[in-house]
C-alpha positions in Angstrom: -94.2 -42.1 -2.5 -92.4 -39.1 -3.4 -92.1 -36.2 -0.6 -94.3 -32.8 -1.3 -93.6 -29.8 -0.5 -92.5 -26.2 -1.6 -88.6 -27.4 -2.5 -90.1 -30.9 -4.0 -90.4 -29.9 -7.7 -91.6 -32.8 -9.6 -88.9 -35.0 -11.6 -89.0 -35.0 -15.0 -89.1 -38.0 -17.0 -85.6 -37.2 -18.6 -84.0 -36.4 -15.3 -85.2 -40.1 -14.3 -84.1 -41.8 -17.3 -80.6 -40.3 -16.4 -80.5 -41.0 -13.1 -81.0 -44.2 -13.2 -79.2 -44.6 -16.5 -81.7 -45.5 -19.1 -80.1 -43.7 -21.4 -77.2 -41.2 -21.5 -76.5 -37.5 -21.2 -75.8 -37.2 -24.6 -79.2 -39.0 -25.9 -81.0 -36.7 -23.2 -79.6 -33.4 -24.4 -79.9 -34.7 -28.3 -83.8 -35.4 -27.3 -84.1 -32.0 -25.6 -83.1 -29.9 -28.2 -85.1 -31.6 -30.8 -87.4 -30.8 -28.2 -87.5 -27.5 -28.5 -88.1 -27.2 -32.3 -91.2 -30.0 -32.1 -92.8 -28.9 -28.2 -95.4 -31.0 -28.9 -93.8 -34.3 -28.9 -92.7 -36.0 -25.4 -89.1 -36.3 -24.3 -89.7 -40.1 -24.2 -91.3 -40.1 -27.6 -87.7 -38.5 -29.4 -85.6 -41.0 -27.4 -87.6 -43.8 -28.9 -87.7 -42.2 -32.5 -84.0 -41.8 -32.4 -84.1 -45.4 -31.3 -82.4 -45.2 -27.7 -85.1 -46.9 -26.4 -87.7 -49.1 -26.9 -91.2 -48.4 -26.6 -91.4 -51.3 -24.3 -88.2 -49.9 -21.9 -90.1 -46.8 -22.0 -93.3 -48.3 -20.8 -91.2 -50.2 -17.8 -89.3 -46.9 -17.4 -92.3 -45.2 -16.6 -93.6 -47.7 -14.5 -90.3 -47.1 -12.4 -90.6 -43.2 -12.8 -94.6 -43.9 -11.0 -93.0 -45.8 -8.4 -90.9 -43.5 -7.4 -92.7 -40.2 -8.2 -96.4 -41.3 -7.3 -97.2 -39.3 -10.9 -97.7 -40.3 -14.4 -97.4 -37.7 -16.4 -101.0 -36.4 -17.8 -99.4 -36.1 -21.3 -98.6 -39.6 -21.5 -101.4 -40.9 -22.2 -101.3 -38.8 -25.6 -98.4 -41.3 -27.2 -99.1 -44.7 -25.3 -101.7 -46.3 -26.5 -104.4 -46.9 -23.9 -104.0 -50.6 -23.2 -100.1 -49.6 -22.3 -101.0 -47.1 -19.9 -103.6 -49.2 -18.4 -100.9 -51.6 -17.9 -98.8 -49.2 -16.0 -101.5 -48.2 -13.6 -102.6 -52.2 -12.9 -99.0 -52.8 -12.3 -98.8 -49.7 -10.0 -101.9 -50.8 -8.0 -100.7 -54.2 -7.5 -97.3 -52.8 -5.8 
């Protein structure tokens, strides 16, 4: 689980997806600023859309992202359809 505390500000999904590589800088910032003309839509949603990823890798993205964070975004649940976020959480409560 992740550390709390007043310098632990929560990771963001992109930051993740770059750390570890998922996708590159370039895709990230291209997502990002798209971002910010359509705020309503996820980062992970544009990345799939401008097919850098999968809908599955994002699914077992995020399942890495609750492994290391402890926190699945509350937003998520808004593109995923339930049965995929359902998945994420069994798989998290089996770990």
């Amino acid at each position: 689980m992740a550390a709390s505390g007043p310098n632990n500000r929560k990771k963001r999904v992109g930051e993740f997806l770059l750390e570890n590589k998922i996708i590159t800088e370039t895709q990230l910032d291209e997502a990002l600023l798209l971002q910010k003309d359509n705020p309503g839509r996820l980062v992970g949603e544009i990345l799939v859309t401008l097919g850098y990823l999968s809908k599955e890798e994002l699914v077992m993205a995020l399942e890495m992202y609750l492994m290391e964070t402890d926190v699945l975004p509350s937003h998520v649940d808004e593109w995923l359809d339930q049965e995929e976020v359902d998945l994420i959480i069994k798989k998290m409560k089996e770990k």
